[in-house]
C-alpha positions in Angstrom: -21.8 134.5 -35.7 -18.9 135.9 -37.3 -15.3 134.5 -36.5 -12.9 136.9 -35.6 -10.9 136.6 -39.1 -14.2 138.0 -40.9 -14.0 141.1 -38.5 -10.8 142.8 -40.6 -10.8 145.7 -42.2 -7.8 144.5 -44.0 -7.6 141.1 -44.7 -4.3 140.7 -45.5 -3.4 140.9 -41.8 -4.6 137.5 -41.5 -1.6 136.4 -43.6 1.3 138.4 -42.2 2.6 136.3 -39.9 1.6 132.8 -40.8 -0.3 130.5 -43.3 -3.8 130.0 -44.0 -6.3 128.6 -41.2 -6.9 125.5 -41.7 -10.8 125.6 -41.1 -10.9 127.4 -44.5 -9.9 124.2 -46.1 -13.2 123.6 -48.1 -12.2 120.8 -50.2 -9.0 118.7 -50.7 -8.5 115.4 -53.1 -5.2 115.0 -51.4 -3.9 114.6 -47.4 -3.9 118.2 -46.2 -1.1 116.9 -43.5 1.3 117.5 -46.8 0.8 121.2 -47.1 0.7 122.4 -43.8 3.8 124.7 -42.6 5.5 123.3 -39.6 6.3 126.2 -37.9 2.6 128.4 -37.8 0.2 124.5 -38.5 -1.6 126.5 -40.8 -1.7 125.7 -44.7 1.1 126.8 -46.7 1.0 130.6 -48.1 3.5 130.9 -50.6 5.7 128.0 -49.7 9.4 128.1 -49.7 11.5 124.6 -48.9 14.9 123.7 -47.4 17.7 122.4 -50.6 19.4 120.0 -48.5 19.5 116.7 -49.9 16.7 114.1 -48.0 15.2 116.7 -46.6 12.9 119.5 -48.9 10.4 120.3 -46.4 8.1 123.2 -47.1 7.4 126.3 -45.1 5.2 129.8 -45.3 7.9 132.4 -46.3 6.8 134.6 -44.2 7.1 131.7 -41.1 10.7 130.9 -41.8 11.9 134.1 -42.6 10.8 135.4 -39.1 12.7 132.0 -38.3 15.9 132.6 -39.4 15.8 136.2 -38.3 15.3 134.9 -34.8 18.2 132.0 -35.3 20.7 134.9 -36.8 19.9 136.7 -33.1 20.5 133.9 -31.0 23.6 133.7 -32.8 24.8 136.8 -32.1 23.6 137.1 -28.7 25.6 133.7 -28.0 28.7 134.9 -29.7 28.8 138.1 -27.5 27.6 136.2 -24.3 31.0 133.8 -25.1 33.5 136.7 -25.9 32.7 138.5 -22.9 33.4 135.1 -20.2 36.0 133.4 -21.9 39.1 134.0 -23.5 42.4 132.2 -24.5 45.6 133.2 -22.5 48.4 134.1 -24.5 51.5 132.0 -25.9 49.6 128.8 -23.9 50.2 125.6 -25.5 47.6 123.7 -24.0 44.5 126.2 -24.8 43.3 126.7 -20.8 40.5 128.6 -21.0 40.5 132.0 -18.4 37.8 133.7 -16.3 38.0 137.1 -17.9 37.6 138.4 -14.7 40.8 136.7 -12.6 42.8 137.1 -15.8 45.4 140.3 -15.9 45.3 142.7 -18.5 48.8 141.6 -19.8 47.2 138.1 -19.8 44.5 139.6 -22.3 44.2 138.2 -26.1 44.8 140.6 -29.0 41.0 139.0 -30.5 38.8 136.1 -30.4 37.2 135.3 -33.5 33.9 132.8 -32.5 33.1 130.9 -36.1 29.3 131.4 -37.0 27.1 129.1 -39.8 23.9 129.9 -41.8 20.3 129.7 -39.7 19.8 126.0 -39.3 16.4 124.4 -41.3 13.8 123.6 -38.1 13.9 120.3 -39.6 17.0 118.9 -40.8 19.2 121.2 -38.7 21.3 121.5 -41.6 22.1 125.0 -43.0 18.6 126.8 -44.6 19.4 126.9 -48.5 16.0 127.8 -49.9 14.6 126.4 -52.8 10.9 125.6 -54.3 9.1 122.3 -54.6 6.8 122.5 -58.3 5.0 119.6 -57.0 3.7 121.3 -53.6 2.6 124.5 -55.5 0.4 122.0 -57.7 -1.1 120.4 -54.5 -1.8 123.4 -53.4 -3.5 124.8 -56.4 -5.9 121.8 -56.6 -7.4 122.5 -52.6 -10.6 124.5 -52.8 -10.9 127.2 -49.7 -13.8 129.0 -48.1 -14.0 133.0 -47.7 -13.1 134.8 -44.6 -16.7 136.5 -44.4 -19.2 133.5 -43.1 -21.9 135.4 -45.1 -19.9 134.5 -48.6 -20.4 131.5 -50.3 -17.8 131.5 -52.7 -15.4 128.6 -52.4 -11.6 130.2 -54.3 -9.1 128.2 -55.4 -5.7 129.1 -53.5 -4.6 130.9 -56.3 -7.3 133.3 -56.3 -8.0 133.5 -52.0 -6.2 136.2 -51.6 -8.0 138.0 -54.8 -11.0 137.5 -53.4 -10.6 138.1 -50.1 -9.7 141.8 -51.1 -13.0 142.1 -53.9 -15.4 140.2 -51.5 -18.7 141.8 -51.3 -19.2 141.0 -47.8 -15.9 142.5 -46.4 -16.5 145.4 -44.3 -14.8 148.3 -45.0 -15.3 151.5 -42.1 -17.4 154.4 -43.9 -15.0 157.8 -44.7 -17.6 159.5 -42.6 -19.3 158.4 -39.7 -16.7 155.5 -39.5 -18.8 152.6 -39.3 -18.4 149.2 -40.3 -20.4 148.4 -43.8 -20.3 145.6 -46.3 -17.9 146.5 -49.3 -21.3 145.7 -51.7 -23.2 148.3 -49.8 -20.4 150.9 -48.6 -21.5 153.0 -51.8 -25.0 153.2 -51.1 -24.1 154.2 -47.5 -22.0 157.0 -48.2 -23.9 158.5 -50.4 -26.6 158.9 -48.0 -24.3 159.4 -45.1 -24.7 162.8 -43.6 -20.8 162.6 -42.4 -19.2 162.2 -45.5 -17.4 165.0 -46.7 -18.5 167.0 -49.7 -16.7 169.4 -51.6 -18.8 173.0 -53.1 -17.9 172.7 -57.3 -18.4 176.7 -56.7 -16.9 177.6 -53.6 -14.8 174.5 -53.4 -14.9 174.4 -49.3 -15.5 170.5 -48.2 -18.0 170.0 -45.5 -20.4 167.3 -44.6 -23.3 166.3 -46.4 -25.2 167.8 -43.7 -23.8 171.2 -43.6 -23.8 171.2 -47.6 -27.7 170.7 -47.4 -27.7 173.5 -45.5 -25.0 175.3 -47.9 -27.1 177.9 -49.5 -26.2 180.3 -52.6 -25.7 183.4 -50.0 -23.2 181.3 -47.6 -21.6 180.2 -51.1 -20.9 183.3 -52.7 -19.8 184.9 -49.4 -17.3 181.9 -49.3 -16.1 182.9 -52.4 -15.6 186.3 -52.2 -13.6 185.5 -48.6 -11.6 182.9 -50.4 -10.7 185.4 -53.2 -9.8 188.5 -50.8 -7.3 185.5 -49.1 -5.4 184.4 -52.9 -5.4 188.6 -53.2 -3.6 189.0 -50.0 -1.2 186.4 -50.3 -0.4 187.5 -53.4 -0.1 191.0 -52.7 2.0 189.7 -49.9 4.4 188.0 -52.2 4.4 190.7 -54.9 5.7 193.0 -52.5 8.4 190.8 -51.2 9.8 190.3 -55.3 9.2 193.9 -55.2 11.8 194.4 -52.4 14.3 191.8 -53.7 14.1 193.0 -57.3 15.3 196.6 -55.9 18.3 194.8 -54.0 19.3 193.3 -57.1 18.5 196.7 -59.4 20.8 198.4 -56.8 23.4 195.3 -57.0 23.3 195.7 -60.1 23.7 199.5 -60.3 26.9 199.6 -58.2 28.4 196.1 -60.2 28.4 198.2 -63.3 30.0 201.4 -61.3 32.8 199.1 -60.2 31.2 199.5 -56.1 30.5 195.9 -55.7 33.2 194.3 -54.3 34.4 191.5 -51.9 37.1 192.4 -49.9 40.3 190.0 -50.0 41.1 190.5 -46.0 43.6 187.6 -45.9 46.8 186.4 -47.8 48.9 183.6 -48.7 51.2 183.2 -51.2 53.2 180.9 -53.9 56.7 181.6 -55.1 59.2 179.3 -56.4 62.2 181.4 -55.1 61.5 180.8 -51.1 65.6 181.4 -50.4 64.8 184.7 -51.5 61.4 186.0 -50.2 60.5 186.0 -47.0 56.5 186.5 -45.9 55.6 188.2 -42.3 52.8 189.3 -40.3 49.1 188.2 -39.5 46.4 190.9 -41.1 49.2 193.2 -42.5 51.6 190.7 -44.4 55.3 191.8 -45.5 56.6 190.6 -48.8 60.1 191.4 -48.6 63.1 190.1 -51.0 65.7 188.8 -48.6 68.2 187.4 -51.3 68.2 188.8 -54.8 69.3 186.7 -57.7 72.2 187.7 -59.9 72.1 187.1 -63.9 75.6 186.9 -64.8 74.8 187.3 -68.4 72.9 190.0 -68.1 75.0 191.5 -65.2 71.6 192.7 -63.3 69.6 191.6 -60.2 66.4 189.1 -61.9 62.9 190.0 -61.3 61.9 187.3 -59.0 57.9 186.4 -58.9 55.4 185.4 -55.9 51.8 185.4 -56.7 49.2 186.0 -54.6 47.9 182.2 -53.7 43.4 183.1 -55.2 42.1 182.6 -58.4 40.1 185.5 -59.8 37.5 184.2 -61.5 36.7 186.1 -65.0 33.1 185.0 -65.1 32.3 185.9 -61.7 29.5 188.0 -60.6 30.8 190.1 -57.9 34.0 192.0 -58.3 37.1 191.7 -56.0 39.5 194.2 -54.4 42.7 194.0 -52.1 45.2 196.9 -51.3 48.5 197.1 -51.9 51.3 199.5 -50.1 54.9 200.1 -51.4 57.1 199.9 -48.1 60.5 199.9 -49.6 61.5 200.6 -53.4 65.2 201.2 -54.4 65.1 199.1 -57.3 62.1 198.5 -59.6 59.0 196.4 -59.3 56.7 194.5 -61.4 52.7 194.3 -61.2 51.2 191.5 -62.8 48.5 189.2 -63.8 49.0 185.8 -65.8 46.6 182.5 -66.5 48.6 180.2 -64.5 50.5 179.6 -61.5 53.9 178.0 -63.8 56.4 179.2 -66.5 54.4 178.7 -68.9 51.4 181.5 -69.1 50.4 184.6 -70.7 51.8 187.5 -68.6 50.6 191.0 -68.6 52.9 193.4 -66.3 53.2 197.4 -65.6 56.2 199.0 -64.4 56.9 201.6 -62.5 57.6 203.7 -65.6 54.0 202.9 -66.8 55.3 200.5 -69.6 52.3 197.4 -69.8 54.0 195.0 -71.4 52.8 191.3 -72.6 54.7 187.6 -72.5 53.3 184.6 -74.2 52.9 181.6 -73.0 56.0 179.9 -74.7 58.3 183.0 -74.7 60.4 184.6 -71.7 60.5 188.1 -73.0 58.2 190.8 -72.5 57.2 193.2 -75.6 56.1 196.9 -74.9 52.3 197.5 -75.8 51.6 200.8 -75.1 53.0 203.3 -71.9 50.9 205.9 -70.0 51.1 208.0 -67.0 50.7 205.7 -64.3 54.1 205.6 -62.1 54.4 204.6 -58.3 57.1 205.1 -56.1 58.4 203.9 -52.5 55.0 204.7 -49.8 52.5 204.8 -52.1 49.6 202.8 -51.7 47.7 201.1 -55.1 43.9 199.6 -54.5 43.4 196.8 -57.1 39.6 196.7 -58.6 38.6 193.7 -60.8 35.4 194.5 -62.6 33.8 191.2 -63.7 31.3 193.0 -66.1 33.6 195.2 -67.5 35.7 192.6 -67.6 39.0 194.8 -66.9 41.2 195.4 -63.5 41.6 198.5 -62.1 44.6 199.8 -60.2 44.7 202.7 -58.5 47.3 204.9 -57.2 45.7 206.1 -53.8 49.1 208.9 -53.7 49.1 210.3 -57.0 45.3 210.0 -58.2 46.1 208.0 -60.8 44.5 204.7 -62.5 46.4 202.3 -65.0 43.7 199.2 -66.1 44.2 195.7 -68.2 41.5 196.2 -70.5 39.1 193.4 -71.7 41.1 192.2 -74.5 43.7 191.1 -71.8 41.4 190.2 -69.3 39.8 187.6 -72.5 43.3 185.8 -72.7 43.4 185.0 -69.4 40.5 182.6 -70.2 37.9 181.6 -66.6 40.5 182.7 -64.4 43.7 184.5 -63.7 46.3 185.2 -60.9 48.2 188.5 -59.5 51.6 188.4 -59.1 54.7 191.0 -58.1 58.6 190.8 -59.2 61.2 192.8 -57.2 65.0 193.0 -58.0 66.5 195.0 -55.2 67.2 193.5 -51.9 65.5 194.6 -49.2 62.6 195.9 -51.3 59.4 195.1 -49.5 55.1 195.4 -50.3 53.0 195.1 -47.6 49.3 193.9 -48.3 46.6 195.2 -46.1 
């Protein structure tokens, strides 16, 4: 008869949660009462031993780990049990201890701190500090076992049990197809004349049993081919025609990127200025940039171009284009349009005046030098749509009015380097844009 131990399919479920039996101890030249675990009774699998001093007794790992998990829980559970009956009135010299249910809540403490200690050892009842005993893996190695399988002869050391236990001929293992127990020594015999087991067609490469693949003939192969083919031809199809459809979006994304139609559309607005006495910023959708206070160069008796920048970075490398709009609500004096590499003092400026004068700043200068003047002018109620083309690397503005386009070409775009902002100067006060 078979004990119940010989019955797994996995062996190693014998030694999850404890040691091994001891009526597999074949042979000992020592007393067996030294290795055996306190906790399961059963002989010591892979021993681990309390560190305190007079004390060293030996356990399965896997017996006092579950131990001090279990300890660590009780000491929890009794820290929350505590905390929730007792606590410590305030400002109370003697320490009188409260029913937390007859105390008021002005009565209650701030916290209540409950000191906790390691898991104690089972034995000593001193702290668990593990450690390992040399001698008691030594004993243990010199202890001859018997298999798990009553059938087995073989007698391992305890080195090699759990080796063998896996490779022993007479462990059962269940058959992959009609799932019955059969000795690991003759599970290869069985299968292969198993009519269950699964078999897979080198032609067709469908898997059926080895009953259905005796009956598998050339016609039924073939046919499975051909369906299996017509299947990969679909799918394929199937996906072709979906790249198909994608590649024409991104032909015609493509197509309208290089015409300057692909654009996102900056609906909203903020803005950065360092003169905020003088500018003053309105509205929700529609915003009003309007010059409340000019500033007056004494030197150069004239009103100074004050700047405000729109607050997003235009990216030069981008792949779709941007475009925002513009109108010119008030104009007596004259008003600057802009774009420079950074949000300080210190940037490269290109501007364009109402007189159609571009001019450029360097970074470390605070004059700008003419480069070239077309016809591109814009007055008080016009309305200018500003286009940045990220593959032809140039921004576009366009007089909506008048018909008319002024552009920073790609050289100027270049110095700008990944990114640039737009910004405005008026001189006038009262002069106001509104962006839309």
């Amino acid at each position: 008869m078979q004990t119940e131990s010989s019955n797994l399919l996995n062996p190693l479920e014998l030694l999850k949660d404890s040691g091994i039996p001891k009526h597999l101890l074949y042979q000992s030249k020592i007393e067996v009462d030294h290795l055996i675990c306190p906790i399961c009774l059963n002989i010591l699998w892979k021993p681990v031993a309390c560190g305190q001093d007079k004390c060293f007794q030996s356990y399965c790992e896997v017996c006092i780990n579950k131990w001090i998990q279990e300890q660590a829980g009780d000491v929890v559970l009794q820290e929350s049990l505590y905390s929730q009956s007792l606590i410590v009135a305030p400002d109370s010299g003697s320490g009188s201890q409260y029913s937390s249910q007859s105390s008021s809540f002005s009565e209650m403490p701030q916290q209540i701190h409950v000191e906790t200690t390691l898991p104690n050892c089972p034995k000593c009842k001193r702290p668990f500090k593990k450690t390992s005993i040399p001698i008691i893996h030594n004993l243990l190695d010199s202890i001859q076992l018997s298999c798990i399988y009553e059938e087995c002869t073989t007698k391992p050391g305890y080195e090699q049990f759990q080796k063998h236990i896996l490779q022993c001929p007479y462990r059962r293992i269940n058959c992959s197809g009609c799932g019955l127990q059969q000795l690991q020594n003759e599970l290869e015999q069985h299968e292969n004349q198993c009519e269950q087991v699964s078999i897979e067609c080198s032609k067709c490469l469908n898997k059926m049993s080895r009953k259905l693949f005796q009956l598998h003939s050339i016609d039924d192969c073939v046919q499975s081919q051909f369906t299996s083919k017509d299947n990969q031809i679909a799918q394929l199809s199937k996906k072709i025609e979906e790249l198909n459809q994608k590649n024409q979006l991104l032909e015609q994304k493509i197509c309208k990127m290089l015409k300057g139609d692909s654009f996102d559309t900056m609906h909203q607005f903020s803005f950065k200025t360092m003169f905020t006495q003088n500018y003053q910023f309105t509205g929700n959708q529609a915003i009003e940039a309007k010059l409340i206070r000019p500033s007056f160069n004494l030197q150069k008796q004239k009103n100074d171009f004050l700047h405000f920048y729109i607050n997003h970075k235009i990216k030069t490398q981008a792949v779709q284009g941007i475009i925002w709009r513009m109108r010119i609500q008030t104009l007596k004096g004259n008003l600057l349009i802009g774009i420079c590499s950074t949000l300080c003092h210190y940037s490269i400026d290109f501007i364009i005046n109402k007189l159609g004068e571009i001019k450029r700043k360097e970074w470390n200068e605070n004059k700008y030098k003419l480069l070239r003047k077309g016809n591109f002018t814009f007055s008080e109620g016009d309305t200018l749509t500003f286009q940045f083309m990220p593959l032809q690397q140039c921004l576009r503005i366009t007089n909506e009015n008048r018909h008319i386009v002024c552009r920073f070409e790609p050289t100027e775009i270049i110095e700008m380097g990944d990114s640039f902002f737009s910004f405005f100067s008026l001189e006038n006060q009262g002069d106001s844009l509104i962006f839309i």
